[in-house]
C-alpha positions, 0 to 999 in steps of 0.5 A: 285339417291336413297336418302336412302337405307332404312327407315329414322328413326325419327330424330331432327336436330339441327343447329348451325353456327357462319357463317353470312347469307347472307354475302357471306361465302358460308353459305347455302352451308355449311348447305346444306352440313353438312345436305346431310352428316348427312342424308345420314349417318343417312339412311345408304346410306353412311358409318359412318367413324368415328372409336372408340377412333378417334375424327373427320374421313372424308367419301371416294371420292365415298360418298363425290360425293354423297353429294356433289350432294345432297347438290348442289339440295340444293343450286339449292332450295335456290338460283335457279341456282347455280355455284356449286362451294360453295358445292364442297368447302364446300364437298373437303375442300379449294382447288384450281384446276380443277372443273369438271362440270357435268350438273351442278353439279361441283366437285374438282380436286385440290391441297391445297392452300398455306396458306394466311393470309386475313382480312375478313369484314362483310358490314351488306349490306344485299343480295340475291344470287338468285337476283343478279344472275339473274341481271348478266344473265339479263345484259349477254342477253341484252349486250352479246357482251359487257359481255361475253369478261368480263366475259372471262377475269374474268376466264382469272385472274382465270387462272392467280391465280391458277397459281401463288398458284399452284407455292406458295407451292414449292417456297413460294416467296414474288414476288407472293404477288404483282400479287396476290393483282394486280389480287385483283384489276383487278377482283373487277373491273369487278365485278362492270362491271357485275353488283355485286359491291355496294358502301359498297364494294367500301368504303371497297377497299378505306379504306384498299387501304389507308393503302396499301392492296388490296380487293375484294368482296366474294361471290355473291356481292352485300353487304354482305363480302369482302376479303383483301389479308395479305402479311406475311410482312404486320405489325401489325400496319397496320392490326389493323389500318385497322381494326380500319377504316374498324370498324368506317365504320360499318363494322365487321373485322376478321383476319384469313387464307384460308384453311379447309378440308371440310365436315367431321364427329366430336365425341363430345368430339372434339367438343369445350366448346362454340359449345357444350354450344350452342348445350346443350342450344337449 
């Protein structure tokens, strides 16, 4: 595919995240994402959506394909053989579907998920995607018959997963909540087994499972974050006690919900103070 249409006209970019690097949240395909868009639109190979008086716009399904394809090159550049998984969330948005592989490059047919409350902790454990990457690769060729029926059944607790999120919207039931933290569990577990685990992440499950909520790694593993399930009904007290422990570890702590809408095209008048203060002292 062309990159441009025509000339690219001389431009500064400038880059601005409060995503940490290397920790697991899919940084380098948001880079990779937000950079496809913006160059693509600069040179004219996609529209710019954004109309007079909107605030944010989004491209068409056909010119989100198109960079959600260049910004897998990019991933391909950073992290050698990627899953195309993180640039097609970062290109669609939080979804929870189908990824259609072609090649490599993925793409997503999906629905919304609903949305969840998780504790989201830094470790400071820095990592290589690429490295660990290749550890799982080099494990699968050594023990295939011990690796790949783990493997299969880590794309088994996906299968589950989707189920239950796909029947969350229409029917938002508190008996989800107990498999979801079981399928949690499950698949930590065989992470360790495929070789992405690290002892900051174990000390993280122990923490929060002392105070009864369950957690799994992020990511590529290895360090870097981990994600603990909230359950609508999980008291205050017990969020910020957690927080306190997971603290006193270390680590860093957020409180936020699953969901976004992917790429998309911001006027700057949409944009917030501290965004904007960063962006004007660059």
């Amino acid at each position: 595919v062309c990159l441009c249409f025509r000339d690219v006209p001389s431009v500064d970019i400038l880059v601005w995240s409060e995503l940490p690097t290397g920790a697991g949240l899919g940084s380098s395909a948001a880079y990779a994402v937000c950079l496809a868009a913006a160059l693509l639109t600069v040179c004219g190979a996609i529209s710019c959506p954004l109309k007079e008086g909107e605030s944010t716009a989004r491209w068409t399904e056909e010119e989100l394909n198109l960079i959600n394809s260049w910004a897998f090159q990019g991933e391909r550049v950073i992290h050698g053989n990627p899953s195309g998984v993180d640039n097609a969330v970062g290109t669609w948005g939080i979804c929870w579907g189908t990824m259609k592989e072609r090649g490599k490059e993925m793409s997503l047919v999906a629905s919304r998920v609903p949305t969840l409350r998780i504790l989201l902790t830094n470790t400071k454990v820095p990592r290589s995607t690429k490295v660990l990457v290749a550890g799982v690769k080099e494990k699968i060729l050594k023990f295939p018959a011990i690796m790949n029926p783990v493997l299969d059944s880590i794309d088994a607790i996906s299968q589950e997963c989707q189920s239950v999120l796909e029947a969350m919207p229409a029917n938002p039931s508190p008996e989800y909540y107990p498999v979801l933290e079981e399928l949690f569990d499950i698949n930590q577990h065989h992470l360790n087994v495929i070789g992405v685990g690290h002892p900051s992440l174990d000390r993280l499950c122990r923490v929060t499972a002392s105070h009864g909520l369950h957690s799994k790694l992020t990511g590529a593993g290895g360090g870097g974050c981990g994600i603990t399930l909230l359950r609508p009904d999980t008291s205050l007290l017990a969020v910020e006690a957690a927080k306190r422990d997971l603290c006193a570890c270390g680590f860093e702590c957020w409180e936020t919900k699953i969901g976004a809408p992917g790429v998309t095209l911001h006027s700057s008048s949409s944009l917030n103070a501290e965004v904007l203060h960063a962006l004007s002292e660059s």
